[in-house]
C-alpha positions as CSV (number, residue, x, y, z in Angstrom):
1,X,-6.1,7.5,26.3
2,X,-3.7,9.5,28.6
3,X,-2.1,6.4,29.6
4,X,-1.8,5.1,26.1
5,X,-0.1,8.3,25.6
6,X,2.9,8.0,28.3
7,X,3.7,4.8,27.0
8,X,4.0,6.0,23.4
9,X,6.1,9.0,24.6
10,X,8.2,6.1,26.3
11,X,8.1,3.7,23.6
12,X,5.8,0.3,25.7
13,X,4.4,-0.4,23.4
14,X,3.3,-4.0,25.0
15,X,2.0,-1.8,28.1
16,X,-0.1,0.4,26.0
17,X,-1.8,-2.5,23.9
18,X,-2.5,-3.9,27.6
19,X,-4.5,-1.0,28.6
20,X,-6.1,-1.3,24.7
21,X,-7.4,-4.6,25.7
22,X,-7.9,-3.7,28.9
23,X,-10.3,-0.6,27.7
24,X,-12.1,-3.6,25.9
25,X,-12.6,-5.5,29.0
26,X,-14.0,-2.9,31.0
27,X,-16.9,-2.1,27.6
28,X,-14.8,1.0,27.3
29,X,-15.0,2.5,23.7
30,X,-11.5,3.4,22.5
31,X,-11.3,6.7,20.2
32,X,-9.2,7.8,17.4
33,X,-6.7,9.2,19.9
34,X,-6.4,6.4,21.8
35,X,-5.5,4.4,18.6
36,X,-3.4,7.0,17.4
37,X,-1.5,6.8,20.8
38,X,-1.4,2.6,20.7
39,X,-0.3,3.2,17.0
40,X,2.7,5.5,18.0
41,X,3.3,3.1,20.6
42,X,4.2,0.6,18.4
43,X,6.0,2.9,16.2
44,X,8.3,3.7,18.7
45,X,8.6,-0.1,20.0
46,X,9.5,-1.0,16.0
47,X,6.3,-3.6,16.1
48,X,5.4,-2.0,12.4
49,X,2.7,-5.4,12.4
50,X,1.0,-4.5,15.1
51,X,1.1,-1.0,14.3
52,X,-0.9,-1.6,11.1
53,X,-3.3,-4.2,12.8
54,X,-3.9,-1.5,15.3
55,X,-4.9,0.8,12.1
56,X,-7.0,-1.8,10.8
57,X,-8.8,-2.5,14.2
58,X,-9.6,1.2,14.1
59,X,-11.3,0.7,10.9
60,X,-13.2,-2.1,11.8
61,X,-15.0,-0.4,14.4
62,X,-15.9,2.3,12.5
63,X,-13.5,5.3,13.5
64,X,-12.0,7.3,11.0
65,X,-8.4,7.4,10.5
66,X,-7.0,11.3,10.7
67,X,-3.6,12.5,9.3
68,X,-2.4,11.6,13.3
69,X,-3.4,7.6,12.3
70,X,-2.1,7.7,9.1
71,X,1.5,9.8,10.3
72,X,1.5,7.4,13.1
73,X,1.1,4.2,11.1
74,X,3.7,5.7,8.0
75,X,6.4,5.7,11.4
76,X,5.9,2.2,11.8
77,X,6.5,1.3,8.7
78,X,9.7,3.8,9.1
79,X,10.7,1.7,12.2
80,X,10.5,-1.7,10.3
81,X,12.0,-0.2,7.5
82,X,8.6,-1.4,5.4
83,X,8.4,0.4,2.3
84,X,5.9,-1.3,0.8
85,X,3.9,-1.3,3.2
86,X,4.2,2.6,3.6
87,X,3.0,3.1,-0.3
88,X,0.1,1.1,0.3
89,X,-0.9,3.2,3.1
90,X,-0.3,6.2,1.0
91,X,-1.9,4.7,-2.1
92,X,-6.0,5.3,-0.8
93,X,-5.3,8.5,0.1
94,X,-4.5,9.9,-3.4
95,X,-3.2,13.0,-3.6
96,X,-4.6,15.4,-0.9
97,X,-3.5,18.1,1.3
98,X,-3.9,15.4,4.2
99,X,-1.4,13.2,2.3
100,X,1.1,16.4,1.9
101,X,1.1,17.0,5.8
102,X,0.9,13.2,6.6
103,X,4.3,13.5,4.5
104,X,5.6,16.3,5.6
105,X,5.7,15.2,8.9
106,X,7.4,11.5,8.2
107,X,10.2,13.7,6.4
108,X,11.0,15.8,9.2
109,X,9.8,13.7,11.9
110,X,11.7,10.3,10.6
111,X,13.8,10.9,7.9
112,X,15.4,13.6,9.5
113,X,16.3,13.5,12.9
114,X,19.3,14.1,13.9
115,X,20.6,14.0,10.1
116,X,23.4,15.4,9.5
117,X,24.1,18.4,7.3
118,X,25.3,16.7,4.5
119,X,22.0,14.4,4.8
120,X,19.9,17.1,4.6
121,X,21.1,19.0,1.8
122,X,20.5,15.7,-0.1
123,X,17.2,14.7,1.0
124,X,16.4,18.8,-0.1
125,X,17.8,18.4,-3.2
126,X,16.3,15.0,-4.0
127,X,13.0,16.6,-2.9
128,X,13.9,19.8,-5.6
129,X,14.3,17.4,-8.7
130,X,11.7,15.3,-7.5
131,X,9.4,18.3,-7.5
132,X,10.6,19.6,-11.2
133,X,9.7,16.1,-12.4
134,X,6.2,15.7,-10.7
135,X,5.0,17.3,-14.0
136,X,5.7,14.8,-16.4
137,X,3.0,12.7,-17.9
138,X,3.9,8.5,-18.1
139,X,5.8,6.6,-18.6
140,X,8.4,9.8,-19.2
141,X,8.3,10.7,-15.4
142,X,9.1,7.1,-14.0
143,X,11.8,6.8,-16.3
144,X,13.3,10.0,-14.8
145,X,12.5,9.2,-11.5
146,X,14.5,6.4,-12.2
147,X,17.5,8.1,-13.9
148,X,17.7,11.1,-12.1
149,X,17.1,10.0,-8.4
150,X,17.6,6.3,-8.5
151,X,14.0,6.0,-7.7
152,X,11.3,3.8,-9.0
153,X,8.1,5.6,-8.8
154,X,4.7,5.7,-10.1
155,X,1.9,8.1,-10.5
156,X,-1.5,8.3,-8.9
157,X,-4.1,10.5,-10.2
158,X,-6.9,11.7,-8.1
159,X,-9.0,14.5,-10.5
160,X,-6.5,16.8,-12.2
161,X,-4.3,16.8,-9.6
162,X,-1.2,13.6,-10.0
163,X,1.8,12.8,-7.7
164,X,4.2,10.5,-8.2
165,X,5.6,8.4,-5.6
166,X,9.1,7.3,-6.0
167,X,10.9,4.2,-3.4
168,X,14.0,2.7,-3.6
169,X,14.9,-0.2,-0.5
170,X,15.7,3.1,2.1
171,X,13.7,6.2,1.0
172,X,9.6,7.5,0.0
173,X,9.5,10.4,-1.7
174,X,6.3,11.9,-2.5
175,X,5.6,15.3,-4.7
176,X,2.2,16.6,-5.2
């Protein structure tokens, strides 16, 4: 896993799926961290594919993705600019704290980075009106979404609690 780890912090990510299948060879059991780190790996190497696959392969043998899989997973999708993708991800989640930190961390992980001021007065404003229209019931609050942000966006509803989650080809945004 420690290995898996440098080469996500050094984006190779075809060295840290090596030592993945290598862990296999060797009947070594990969955890959640180690797939979180083969994940980020990929993220950082912009292979959003194999990125997901690697989320999927965690699945499939049982381990539980935590906010780390799905935050690590949402960047590849980032890197491949895969906004489809990205809402799927988000979609099984529903609305949860998990899902707000998940977020949280895209925005200021991803979105963010080395934006400039301008950008981030936007993206804060964008995320202000989206959070005075996360109220509304349908189909009022997509078509405000889509008048006042430029955003197409639908609802999810997990209990009493509802988020929308508004995309256009370039940006997420997500208010709980």
């Amino acid at each position: 896993t420690a290995a898996i780890s440098v080469c996500a912090r050094h984006g190779r990510w075809a060295d840290a799926l090596d030592l993945l299948a290598e862990m296999d060879r060797r009947l070594v059991d990969p955890t959640a961290a180690t797939f979180n780190a083969a994940i980020s790996a990929c993220a950082k190497g912009k292979q959003w594919a194999r990125g997901l696959a690697l989320l999927e392969q965690m699945q499939d043998r049982g381990l539980s993705p935590t906010v780390v899989s799905f935050n690590a997973a949402l960047a590849c999708c980032a890197s491949g600019g895969r906004w489809a993708e990205a809402l799927a991800l988000l979609e099984p989640l529903g609305p949860s704290p998990a899902l707000v930190e998940v977020l949280a961390e895209v925005s200021a992980h991803q979105a963010l980075a080395g934006a400039s001021e301008q950008a981030i007065v936007t993206a804060e404003r964008t995320l202000a009106v989206a959070a005075d229209l996360a109220y509304f019931p349908e189909p009022e609050g997509p078509a405000k979404y889509l008048a006042e942000l430029g955003l197409r966006a639908r609802l999810i509803c997990k209990g009493n609690t509802q988020a929308y989650v508004g995309s256009d080809d370039d940006n997420i945004v997500v208010v709980v």
